[in-house]
C-alpha positions in Angstrom: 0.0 0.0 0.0 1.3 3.1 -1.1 1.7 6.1 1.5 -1.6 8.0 -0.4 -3.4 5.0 -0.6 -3.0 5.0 3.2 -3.8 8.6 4.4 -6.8 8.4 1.3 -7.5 4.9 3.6 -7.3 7.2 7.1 -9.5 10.2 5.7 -12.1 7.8 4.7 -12.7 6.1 7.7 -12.1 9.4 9.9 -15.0 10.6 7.4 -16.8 7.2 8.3 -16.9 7.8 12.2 -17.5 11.4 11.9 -21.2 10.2 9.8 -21.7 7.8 12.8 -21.6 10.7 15.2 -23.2 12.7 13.2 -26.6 9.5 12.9 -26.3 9.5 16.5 -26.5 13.3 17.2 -29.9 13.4 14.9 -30.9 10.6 16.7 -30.2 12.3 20.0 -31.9 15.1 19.6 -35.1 13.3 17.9 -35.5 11.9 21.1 -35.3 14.9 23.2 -37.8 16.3 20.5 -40.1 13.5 21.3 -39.7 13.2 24.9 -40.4 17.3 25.1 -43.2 17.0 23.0 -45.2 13.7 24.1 -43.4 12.5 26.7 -45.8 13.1 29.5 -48.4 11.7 26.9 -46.8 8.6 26.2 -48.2 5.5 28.6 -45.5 3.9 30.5 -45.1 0.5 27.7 -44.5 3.1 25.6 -42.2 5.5 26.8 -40.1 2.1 28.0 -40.5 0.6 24.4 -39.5 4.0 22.9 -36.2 3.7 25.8 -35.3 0.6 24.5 -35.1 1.1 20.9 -33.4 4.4 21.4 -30.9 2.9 24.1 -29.7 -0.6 21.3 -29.8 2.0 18.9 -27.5 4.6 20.5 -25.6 1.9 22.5 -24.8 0.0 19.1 -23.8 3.5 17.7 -21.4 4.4 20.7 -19.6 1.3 20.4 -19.1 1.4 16.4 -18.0 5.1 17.2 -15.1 3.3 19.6 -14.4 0.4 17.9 -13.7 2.6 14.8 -11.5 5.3 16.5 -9.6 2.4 18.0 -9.0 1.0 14.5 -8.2 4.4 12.9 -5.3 5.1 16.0 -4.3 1.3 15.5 -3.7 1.7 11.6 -1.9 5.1 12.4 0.1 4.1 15.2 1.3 1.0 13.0 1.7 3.4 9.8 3.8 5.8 11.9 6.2 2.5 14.3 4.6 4.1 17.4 4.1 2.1 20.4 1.5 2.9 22.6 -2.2 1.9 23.6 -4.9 2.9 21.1 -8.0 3.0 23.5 -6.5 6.7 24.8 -6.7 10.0 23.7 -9.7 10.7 21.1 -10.7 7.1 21.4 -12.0 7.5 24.2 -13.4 11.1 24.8 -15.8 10.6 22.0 -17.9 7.8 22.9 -17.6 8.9 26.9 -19.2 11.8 25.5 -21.7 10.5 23.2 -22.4 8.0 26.1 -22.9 10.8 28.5 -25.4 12.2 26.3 -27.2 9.4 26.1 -27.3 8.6 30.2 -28.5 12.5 30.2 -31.7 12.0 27.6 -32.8 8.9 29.6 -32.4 11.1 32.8 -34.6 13.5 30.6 -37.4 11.3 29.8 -37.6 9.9 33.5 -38.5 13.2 34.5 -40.6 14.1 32.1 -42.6 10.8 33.1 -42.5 11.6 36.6 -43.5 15.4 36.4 -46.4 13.7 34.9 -47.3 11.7 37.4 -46.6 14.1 39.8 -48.9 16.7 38.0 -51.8 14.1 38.0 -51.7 13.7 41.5 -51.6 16.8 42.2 -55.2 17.5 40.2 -56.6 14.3 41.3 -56.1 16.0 45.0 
């Protein structure tokens, strides 16, 4: 492989995780959409069926996101003779973040649901 055929193999896959993050911020803030519109409308199966799907999906997502930054230092670090470990640096800021995103939009939707319930007590009193 030829030293352009190798940074052209780097900028495509760099280009490949940034789409990932960029599925998973749409998805993200879809979510927060929903939950802000019909979240204290949705019944509990379906708030926790909407959880679910969102949580694979955005689970699955943060995981390609590391895997692939893994790979992408791995391939550079072997291109360049460096040792070192390839879960640090970028590798692992970006899907602590995207993870801590997606902790925050379940904490979201939780209260949502229970300013709900709170507000139907409170008019049932």
């Amino acid at each position: 492989m030829t030293e352009y055929e190798f940074y052209d193999l780097l900028v495509n896959f760099g280009s490949t995780v940034t789409e990932m993050v960029a599925v998973f911020i749409s998805v993200f803030v879809a979510y927060i959409v929903c939950v802000y519109a019909v979240g204290s409308k949705l019944s509990t199966i379906q708030s926790v069926a909407l959880s679910v799907v969102y949580s694979v999906f955005s689970l699955f997502f943060v995981f390609l996101v590391y895997n692939s930054l893994s790979t992408l230092q791995t391939m550079a670090n072997d291109y360049n003779n460096i040792e070192g470990d390839a879960s640090l640096g970028i590798g692992a800021i970006a899907p602590i973040s995207l993870l801590l995103a997606w902790l925050a939009s379940i904490v979201y939707m939780y209260q949502v649901r229970r300013n709900r319930t709170n507000q139907n007590s409170a008019d049932g009193a």
